[in-house]
C-alpha positions as CSV (number, residue, x, y, z in Angstrom):
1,X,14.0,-13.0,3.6
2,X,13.5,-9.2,2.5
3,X,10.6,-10.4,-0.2
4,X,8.8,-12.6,2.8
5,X,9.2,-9.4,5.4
6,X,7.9,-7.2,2.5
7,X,5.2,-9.6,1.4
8,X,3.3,-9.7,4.9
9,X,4.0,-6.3,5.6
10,X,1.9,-5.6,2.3
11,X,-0.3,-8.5,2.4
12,X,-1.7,-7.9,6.3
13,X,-2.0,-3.8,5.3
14,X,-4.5,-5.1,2.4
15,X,-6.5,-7.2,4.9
16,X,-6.4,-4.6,8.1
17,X,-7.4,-1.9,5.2
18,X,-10.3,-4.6,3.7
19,X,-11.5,-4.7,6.9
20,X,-11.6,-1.1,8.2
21,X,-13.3,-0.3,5.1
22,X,-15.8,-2.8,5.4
23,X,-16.6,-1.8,8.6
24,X,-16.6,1.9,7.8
25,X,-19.2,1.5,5.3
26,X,-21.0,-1.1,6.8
27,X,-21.7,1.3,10.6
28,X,-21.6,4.6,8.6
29,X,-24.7,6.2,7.5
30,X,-22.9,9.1,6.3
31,X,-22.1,9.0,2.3
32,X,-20.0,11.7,2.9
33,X,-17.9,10.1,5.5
34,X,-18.1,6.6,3.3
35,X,-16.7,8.6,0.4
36,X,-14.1,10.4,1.8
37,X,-12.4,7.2,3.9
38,X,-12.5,5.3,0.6
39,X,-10.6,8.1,-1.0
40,X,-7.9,8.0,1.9
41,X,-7.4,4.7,1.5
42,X,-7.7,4.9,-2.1
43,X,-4.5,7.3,-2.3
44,X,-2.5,5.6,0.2
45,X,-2.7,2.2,-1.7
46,X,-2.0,4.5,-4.9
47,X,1.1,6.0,-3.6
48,X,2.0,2.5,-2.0
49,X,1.7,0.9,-5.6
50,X,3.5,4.3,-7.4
51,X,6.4,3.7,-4.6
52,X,7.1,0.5,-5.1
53,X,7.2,1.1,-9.1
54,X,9.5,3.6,-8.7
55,X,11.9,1.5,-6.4
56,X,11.8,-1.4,-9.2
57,X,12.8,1.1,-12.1
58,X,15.6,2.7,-9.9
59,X,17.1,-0.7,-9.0
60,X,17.0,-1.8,-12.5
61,X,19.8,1.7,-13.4
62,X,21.2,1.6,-10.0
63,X,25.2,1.8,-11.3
64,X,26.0,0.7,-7.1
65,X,23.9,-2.3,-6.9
66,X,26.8,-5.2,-8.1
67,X,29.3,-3.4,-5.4
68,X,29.8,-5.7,-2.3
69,X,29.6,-3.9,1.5
């Protein structure tokens, strides 16, 4: 149920962020302001992607992860 939860959450931030950057290109006639929302987005998905790698590599040394709650 965790993978489904974390699946959408990712999948519908991709499509919402397709979207407002297809629309920000699209009515902007600004390069500058083109450029610069590309590069938000750009680093957010980066430091999504970089979190989600460091997650998988802690999980695979985590010495607590076979103790039950």
């Amino acid at each position: 149920m965790n993978n489904t939860g974390i699946f959408l959450l990712i999948g519908g931030w991709i499509s919402l962020t397709s979207w407002g950057i297809f629309q920000g290109v699209i009515e902007s006639d600004s390069p500058v302001l083109t450029i610069s929302l590309a590069a938000v987005w750009l680093g957010i998905l980066i430091l999504l992607i970089r979190a989600l790698i460091q997650r998988r590599e802690e999980s695979k040394t985590d010495p607590y992860k076979d103790l039950e709650k």
